[in-house]
Backbone atoms as SQL, in Angstrom:
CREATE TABLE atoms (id INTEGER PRIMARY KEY, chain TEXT, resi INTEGER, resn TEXT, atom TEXT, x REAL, y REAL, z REAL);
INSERT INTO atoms VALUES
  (1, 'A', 1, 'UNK', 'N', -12.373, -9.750, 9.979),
  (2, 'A', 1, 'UNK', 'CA', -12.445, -9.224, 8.624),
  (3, 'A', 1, 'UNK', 'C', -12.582, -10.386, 7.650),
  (4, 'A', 2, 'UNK', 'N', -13.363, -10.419, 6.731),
  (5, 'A', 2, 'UNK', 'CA', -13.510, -11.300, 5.754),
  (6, 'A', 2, 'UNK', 'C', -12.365, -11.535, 4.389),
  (7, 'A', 3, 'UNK', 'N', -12.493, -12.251, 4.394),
  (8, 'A', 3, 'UNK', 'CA', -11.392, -12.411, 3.409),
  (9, 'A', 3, 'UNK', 'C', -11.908, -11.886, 1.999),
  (10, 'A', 4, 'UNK', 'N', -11.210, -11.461, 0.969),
  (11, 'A', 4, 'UNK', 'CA', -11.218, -10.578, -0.084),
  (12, 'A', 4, 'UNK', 'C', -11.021, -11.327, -1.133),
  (13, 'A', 5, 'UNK', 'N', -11.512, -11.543, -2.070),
  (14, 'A', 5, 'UNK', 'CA', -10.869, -11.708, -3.530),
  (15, 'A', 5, 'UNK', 'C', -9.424, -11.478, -3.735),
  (16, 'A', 6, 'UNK', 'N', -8.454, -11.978, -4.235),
  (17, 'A', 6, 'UNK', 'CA', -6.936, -12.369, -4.314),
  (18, 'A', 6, 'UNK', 'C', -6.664, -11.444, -5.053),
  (19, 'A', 7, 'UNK', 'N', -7.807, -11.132, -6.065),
  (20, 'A', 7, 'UNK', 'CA', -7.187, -10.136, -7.578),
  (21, 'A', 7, 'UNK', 'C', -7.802, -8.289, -7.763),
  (22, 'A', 8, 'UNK', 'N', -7.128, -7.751, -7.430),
  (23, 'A', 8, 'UNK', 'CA', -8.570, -6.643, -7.332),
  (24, 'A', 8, 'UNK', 'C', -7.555, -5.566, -8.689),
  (25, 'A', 9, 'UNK', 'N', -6.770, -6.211, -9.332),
  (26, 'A', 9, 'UNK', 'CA', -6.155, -5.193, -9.993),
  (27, 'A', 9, 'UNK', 'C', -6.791, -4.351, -10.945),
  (28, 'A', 10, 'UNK', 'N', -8.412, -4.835, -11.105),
  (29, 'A', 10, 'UNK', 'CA', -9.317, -3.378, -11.994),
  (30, 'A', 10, 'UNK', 'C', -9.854, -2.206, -10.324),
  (31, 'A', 11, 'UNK', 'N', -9.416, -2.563, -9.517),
  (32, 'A', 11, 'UNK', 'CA', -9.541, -1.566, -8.142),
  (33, 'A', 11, 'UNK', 'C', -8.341, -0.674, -8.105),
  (34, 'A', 12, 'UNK', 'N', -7.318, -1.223, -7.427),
  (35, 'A', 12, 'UNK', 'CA', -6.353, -1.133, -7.095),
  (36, 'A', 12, 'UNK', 'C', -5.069, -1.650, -7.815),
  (37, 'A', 13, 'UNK', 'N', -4.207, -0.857, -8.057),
  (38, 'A', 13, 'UNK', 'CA', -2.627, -1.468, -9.005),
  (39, 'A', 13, 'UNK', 'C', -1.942, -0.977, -7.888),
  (40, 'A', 14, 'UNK', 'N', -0.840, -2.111, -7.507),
  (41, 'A', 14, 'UNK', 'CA', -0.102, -2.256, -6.673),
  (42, 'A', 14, 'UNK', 'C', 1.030, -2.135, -7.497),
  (43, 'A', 15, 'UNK', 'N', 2.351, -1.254, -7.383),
  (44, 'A', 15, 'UNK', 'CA', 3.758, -1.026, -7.808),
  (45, 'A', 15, 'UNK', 'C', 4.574, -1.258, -6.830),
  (46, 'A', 16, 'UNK', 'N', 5.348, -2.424, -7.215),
  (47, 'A', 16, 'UNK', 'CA', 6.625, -2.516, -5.452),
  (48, 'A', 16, 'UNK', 'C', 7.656, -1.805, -6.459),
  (49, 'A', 17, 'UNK', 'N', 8.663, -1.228, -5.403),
  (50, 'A', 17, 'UNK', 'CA', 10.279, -1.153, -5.851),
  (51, 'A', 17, 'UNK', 'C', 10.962, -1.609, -4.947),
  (52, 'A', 18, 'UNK', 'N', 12.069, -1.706, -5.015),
  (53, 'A', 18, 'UNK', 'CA', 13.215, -2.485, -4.113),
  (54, 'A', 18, 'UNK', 'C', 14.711, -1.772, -4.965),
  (55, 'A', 19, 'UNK', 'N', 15.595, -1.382, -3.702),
  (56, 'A', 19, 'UNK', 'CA', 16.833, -0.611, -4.371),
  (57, 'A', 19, 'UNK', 'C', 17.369, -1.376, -2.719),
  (58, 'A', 20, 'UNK', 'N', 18.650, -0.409, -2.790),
  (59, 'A', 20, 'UNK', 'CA', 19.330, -1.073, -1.865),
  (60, 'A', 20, 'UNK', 'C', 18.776, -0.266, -0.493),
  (61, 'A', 21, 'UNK', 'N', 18.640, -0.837, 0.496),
  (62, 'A', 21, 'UNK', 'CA', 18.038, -0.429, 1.479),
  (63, 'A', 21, 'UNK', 'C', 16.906, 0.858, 1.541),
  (64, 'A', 22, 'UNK', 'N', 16.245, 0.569, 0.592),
  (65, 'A', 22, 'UNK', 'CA', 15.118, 0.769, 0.271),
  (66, 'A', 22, 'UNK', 'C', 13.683, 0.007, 0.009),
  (67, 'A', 23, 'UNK', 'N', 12.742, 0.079, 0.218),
  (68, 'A', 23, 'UNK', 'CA', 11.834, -0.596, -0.416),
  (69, 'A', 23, 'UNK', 'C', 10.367, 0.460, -0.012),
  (70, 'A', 24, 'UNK', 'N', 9.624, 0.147, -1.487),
  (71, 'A', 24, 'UNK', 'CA', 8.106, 1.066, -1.617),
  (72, 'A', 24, 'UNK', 'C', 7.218, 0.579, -2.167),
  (73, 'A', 25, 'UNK', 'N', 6.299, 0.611, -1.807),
  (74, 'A', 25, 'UNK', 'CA', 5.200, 0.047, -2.084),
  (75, 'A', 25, 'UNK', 'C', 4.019, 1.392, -2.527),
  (76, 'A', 26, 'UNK', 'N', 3.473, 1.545, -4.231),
  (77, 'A', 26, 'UNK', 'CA', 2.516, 2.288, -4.661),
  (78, 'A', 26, 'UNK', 'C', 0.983, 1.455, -4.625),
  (79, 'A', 27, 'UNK', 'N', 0.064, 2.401, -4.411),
  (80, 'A', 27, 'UNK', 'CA', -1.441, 1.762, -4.380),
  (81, 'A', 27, 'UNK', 'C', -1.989, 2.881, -4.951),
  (82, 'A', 28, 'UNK', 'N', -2.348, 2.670, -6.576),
  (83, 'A', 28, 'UNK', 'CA', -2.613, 3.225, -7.430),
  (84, 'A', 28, 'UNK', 'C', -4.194, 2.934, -7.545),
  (85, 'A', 29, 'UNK', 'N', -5.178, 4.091, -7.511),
  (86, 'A', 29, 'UNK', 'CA', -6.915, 3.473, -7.786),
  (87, 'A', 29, 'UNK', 'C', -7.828, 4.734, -8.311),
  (88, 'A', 30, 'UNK', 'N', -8.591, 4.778, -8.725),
  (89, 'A', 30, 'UNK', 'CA', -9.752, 6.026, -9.046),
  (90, 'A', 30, 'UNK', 'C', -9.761, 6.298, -7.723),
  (91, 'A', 31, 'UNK', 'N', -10.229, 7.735, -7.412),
  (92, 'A', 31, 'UNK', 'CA', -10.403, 7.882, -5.978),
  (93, 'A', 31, 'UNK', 'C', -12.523, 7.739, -5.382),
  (94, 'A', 32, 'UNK', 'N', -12.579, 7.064, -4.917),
  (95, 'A', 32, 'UNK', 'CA', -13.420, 6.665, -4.380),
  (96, 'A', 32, 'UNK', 'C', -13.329, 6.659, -2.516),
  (97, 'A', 33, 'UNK', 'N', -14.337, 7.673, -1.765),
  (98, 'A', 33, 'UNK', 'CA', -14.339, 7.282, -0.508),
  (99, 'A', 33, 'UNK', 'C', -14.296, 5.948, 0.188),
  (100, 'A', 34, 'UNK', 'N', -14.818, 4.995, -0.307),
  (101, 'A', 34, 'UNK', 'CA', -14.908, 3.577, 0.678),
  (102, 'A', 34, 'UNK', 'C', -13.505, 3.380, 0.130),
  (103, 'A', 35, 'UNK', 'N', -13.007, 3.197, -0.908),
  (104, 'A', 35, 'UNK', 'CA', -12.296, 2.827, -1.097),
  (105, 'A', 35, 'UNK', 'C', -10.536, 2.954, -0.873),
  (106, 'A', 36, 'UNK', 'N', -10.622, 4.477, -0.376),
  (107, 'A', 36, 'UNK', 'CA', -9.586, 5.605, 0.424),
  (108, 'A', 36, 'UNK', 'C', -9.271, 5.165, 1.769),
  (109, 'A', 37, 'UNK', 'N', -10.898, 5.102, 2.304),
  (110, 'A', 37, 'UNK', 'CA', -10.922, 4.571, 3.851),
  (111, 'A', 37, 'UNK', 'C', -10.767, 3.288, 3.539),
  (112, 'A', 38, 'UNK', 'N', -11.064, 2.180, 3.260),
  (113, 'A', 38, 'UNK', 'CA', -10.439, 0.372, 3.223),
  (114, 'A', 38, 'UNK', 'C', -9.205, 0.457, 3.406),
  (115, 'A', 39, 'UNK', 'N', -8.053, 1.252, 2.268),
  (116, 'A', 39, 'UNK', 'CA', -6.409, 1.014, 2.366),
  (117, 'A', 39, 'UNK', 'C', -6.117, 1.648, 3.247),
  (118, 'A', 40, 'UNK', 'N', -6.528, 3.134, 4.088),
  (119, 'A', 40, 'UNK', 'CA', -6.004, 3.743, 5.157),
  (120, 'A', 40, 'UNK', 'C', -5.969, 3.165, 6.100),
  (121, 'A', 41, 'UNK', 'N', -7.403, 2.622, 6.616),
  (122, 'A', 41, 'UNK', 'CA', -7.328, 1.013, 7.400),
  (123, 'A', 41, 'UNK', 'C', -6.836, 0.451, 8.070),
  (124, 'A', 42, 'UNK', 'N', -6.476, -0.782, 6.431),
  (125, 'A', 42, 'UNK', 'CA', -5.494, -1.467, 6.308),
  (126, 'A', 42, 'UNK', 'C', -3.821, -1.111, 6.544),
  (127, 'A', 43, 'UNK', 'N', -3.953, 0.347, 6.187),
  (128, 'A', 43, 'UNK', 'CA', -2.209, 0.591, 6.524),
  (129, 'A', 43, 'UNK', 'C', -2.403, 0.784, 7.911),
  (130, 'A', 44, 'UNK', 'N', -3.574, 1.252, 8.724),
  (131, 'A', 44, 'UNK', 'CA', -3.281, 1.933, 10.208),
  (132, 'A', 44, 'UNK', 'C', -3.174, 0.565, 10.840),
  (133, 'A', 45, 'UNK', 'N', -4.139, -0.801, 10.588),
  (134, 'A', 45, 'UNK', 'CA', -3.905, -1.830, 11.118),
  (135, 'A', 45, 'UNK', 'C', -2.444, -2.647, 10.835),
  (136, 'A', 46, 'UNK', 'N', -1.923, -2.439, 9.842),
  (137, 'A', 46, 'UNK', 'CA', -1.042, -2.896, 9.793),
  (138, 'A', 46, 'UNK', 'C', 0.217, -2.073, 10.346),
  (139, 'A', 47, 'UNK', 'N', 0.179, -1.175, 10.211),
  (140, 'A', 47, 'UNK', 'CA', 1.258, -0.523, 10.976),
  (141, 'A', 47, 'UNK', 'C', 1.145, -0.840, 12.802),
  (142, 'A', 48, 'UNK', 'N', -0.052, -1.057, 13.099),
  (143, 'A', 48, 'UNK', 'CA', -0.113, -1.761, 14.509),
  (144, 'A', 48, 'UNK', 'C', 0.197, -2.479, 14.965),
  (145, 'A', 49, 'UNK', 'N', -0.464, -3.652, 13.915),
  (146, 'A', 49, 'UNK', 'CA', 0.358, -5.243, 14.239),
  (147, 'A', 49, 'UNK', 'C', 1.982, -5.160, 13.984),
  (148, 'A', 50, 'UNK', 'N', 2.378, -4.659, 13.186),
  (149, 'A', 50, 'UNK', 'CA', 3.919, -4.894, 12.851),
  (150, 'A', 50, 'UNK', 'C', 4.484, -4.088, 13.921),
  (151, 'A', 51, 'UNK', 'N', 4.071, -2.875, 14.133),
  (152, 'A', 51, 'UNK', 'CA', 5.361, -1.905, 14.617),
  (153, 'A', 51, 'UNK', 'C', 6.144, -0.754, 14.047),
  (154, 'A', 52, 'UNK', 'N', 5.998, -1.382, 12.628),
  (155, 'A', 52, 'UNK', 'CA', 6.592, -0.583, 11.592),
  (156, 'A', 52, 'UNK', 'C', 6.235, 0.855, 11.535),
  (157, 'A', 53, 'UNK', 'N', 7.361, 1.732, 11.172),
  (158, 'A', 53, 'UNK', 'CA', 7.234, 3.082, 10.664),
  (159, 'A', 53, 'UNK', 'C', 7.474, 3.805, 9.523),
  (160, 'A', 54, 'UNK', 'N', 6.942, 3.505, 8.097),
  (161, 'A', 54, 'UNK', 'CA', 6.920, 3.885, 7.110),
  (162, 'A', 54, 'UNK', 'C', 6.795, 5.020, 6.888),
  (163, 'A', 55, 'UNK', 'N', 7.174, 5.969, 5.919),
  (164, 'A', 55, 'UNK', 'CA', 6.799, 6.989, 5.757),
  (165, 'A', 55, 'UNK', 'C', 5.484, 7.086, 4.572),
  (166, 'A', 56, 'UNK', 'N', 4.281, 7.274, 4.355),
  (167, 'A', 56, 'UNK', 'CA', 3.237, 7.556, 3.769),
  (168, 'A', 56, 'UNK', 'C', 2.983, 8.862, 3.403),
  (169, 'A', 57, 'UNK', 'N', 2.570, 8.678, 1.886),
  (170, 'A', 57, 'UNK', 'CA', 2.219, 10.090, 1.442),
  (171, 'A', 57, 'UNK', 'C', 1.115, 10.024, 0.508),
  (172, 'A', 58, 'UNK', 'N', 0.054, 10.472, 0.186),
  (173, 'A', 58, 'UNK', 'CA', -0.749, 10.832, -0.435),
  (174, 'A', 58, 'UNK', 'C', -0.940, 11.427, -1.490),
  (175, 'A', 59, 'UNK', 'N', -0.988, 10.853, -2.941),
  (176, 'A', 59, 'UNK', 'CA', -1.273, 11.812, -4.030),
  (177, 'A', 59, 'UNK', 'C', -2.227, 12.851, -3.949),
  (178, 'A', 60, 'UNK', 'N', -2.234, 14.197, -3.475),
  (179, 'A', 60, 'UNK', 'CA', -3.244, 14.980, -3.148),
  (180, 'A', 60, 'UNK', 'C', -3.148, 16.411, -3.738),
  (181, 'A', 61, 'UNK', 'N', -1.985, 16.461, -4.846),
  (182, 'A', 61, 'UNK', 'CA', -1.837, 17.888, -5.615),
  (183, 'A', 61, 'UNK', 'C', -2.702, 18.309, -5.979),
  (184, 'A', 62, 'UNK', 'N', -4.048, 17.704, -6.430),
  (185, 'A', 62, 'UNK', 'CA', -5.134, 18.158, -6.903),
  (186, 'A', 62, 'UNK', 'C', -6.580, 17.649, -6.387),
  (187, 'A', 63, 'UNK', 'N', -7.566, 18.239, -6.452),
  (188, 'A', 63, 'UNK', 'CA', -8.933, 17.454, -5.427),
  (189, 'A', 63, 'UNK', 'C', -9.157, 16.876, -6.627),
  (190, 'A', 64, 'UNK', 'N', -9.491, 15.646, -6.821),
  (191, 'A', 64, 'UNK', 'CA', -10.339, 14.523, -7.510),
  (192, 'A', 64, 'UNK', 'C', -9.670, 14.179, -8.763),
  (193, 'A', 65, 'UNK', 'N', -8.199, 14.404, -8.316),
  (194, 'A', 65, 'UNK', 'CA', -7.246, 14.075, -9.587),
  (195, 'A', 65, 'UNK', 'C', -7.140, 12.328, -9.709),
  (196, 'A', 66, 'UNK', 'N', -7.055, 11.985, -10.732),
  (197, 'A', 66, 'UNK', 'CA', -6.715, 10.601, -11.230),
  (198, 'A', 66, 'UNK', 'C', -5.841, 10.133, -11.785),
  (199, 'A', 67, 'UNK', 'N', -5.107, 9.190, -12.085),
  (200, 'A', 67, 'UNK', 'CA', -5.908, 8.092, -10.979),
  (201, 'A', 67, 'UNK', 'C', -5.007, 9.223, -9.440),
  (202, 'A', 68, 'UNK', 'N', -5.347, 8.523, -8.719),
  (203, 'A', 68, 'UNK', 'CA', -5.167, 8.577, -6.982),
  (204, 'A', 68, 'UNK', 'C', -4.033, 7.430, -6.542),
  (205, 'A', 69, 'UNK', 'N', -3.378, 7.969, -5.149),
  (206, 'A', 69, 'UNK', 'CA', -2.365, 7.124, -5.004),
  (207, 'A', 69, 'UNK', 'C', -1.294, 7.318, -3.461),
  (208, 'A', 70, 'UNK', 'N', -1.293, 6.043, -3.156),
  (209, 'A', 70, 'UNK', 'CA', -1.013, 6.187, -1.650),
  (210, 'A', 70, 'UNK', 'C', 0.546, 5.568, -1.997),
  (211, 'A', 71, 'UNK', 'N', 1.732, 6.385, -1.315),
  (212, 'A', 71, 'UNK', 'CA', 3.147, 5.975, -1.015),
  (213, 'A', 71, 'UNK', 'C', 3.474, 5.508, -0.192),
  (214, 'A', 72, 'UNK', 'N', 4.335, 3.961, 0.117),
  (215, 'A', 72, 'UNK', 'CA', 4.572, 3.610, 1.371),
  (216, 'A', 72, 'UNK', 'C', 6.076, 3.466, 1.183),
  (217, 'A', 73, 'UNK', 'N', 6.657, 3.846, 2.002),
  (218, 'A', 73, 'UNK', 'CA', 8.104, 3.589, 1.396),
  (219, 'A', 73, 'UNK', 'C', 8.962, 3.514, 3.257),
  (220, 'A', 74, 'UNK', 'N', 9.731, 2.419, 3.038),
  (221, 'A', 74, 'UNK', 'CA', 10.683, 2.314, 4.015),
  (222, 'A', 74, 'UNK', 'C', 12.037, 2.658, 3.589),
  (223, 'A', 75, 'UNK', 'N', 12.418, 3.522, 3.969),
  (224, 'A', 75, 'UNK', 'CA', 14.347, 4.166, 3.542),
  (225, 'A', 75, 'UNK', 'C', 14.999, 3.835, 4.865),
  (226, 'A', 76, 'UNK', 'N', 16.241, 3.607, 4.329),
  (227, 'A', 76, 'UNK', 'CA', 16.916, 2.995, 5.169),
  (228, 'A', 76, 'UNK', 'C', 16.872, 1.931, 5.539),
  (229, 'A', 77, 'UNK', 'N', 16.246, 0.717, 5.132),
  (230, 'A', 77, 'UNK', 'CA', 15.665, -0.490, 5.006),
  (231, 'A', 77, 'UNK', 'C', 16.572, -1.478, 5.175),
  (232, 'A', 78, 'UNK', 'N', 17.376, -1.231, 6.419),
  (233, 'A', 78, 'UNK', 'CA', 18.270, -2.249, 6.351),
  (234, 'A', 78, 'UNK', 'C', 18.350, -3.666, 6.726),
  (235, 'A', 79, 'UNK', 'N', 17.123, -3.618, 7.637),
  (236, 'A', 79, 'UNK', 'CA', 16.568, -4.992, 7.935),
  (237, 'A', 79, 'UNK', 'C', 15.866, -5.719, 6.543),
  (238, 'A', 80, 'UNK', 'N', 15.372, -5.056, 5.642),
  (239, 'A', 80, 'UNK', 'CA', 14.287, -5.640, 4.787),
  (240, 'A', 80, 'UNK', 'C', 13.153, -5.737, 5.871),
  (241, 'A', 81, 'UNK', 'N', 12.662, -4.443, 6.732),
  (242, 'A', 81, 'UNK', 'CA', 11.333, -5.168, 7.056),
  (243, 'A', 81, 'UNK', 'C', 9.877, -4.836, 6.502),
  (244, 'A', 82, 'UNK', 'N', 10.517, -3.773, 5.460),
  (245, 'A', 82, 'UNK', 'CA', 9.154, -3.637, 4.729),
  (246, 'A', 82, 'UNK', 'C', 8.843, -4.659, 3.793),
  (247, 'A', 83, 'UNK', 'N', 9.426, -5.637, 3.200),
  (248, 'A', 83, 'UNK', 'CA', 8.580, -6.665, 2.734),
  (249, 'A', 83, 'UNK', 'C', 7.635, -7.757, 3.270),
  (250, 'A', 84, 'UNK', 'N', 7.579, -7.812, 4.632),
  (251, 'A', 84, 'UNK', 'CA', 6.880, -8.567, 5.361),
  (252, 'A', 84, 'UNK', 'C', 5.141, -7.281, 6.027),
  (253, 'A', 85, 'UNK', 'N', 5.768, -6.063, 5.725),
  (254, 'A', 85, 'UNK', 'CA', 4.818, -4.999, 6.138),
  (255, 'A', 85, 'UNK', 'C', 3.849, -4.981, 4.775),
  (256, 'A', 86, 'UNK', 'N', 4.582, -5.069, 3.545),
  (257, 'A', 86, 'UNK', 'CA', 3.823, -4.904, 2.503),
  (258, 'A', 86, 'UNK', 'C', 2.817, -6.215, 2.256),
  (259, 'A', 87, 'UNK', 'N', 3.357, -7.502, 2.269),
  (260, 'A', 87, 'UNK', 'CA', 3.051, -8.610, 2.441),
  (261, 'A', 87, 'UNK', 'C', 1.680, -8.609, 3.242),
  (262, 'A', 88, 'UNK', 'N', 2.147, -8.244, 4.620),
  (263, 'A', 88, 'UNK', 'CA', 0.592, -8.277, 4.887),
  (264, 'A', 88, 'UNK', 'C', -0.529, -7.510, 4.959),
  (265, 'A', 89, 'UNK', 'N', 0.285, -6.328, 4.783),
  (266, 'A', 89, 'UNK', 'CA', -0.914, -4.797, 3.447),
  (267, 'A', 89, 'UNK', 'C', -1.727, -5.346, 2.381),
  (268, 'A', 90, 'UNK', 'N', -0.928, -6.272, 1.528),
  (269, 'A', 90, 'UNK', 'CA', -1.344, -6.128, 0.763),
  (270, 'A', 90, 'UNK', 'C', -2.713, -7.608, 0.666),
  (271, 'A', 91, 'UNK', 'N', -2.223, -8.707, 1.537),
  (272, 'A', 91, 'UNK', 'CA', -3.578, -9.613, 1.851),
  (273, 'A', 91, 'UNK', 'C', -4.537, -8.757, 2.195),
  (274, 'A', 92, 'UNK', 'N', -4.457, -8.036, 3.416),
  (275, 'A', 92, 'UNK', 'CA', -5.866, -7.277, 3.818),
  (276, 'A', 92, 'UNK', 'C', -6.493, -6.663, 2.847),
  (277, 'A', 93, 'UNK', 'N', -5.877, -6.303, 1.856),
  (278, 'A', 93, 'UNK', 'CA', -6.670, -5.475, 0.677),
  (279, 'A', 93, 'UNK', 'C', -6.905, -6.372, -0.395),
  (280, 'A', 94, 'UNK', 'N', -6.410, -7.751, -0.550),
  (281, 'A', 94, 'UNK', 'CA', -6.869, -8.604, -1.287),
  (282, 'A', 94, 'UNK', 'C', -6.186, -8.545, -2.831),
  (283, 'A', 95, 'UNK', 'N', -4.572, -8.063, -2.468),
  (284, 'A', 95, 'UNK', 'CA', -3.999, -7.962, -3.821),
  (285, 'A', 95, 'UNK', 'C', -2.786, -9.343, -3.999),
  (286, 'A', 96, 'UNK', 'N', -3.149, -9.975, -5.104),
  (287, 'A', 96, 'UNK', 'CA', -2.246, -11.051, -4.846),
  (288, 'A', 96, 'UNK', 'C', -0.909, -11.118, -6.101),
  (289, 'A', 97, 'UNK', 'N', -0.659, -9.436, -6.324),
  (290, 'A', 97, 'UNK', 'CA', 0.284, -9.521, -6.849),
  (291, 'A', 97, 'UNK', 'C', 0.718, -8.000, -6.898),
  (292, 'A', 98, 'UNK', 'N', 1.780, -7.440, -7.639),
  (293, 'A', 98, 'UNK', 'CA', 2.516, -6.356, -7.714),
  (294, 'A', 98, 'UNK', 'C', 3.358, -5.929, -9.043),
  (295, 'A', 99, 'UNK', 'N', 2.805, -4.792, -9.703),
  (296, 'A', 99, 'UNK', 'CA', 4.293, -4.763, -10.979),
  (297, 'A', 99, 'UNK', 'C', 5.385, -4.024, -10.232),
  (298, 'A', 100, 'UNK', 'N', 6.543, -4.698, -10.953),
  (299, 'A', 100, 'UNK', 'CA', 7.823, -4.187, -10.494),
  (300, 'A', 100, 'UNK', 'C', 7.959, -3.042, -11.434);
């Protein structure tokens, strides 16, 4: 896979949270097909390499509602291992940052 541009935040807005044994990661974007399939991807590859089992959910209350938006959230997070899952989610998609 080629490496990506660092900044894609007119694509994609990335929202982390962090609580206590919690942590989530939002991927906020217009909905666009290539662009649906790239982060699904990226989460199926990354959920491979890691191991990890997040729970994922899909903004999908409405067909072609906006913006669009994928949930990743680890509960029960007592290791902290979703920050190393998000971490490398979020290189493959080429985001080199997050609002809290």
């Amino acid at each position: 896979m080629s490496e990506k541009t660092l900044n894609r935040c007119g694509q994609i807005k990335a929202y982390f949270r962090r609580e206590e044994r919690y942590e989530g990661l939002q991927l906020v974007f217009k909905e666009h097909p290539e662009l649906k399939d790239e982060i699904l991807k990226a989460i199926d590859e990354t959920i491979k390499e890691t191991g990890a089992k997040p729970a994922i959910f899909e903004n999908s209350e409405k067909v072609g509602s906006t913006p669009y938006a994928f949930y990743i959230e680890f509960n029960d997070d007592y290791d902290k291992d979703g920050g190393d899952f998000f971490e490398i989610l979020l290189k493959k998609l080429g985001i080199d940052k997050c609002e809290q």
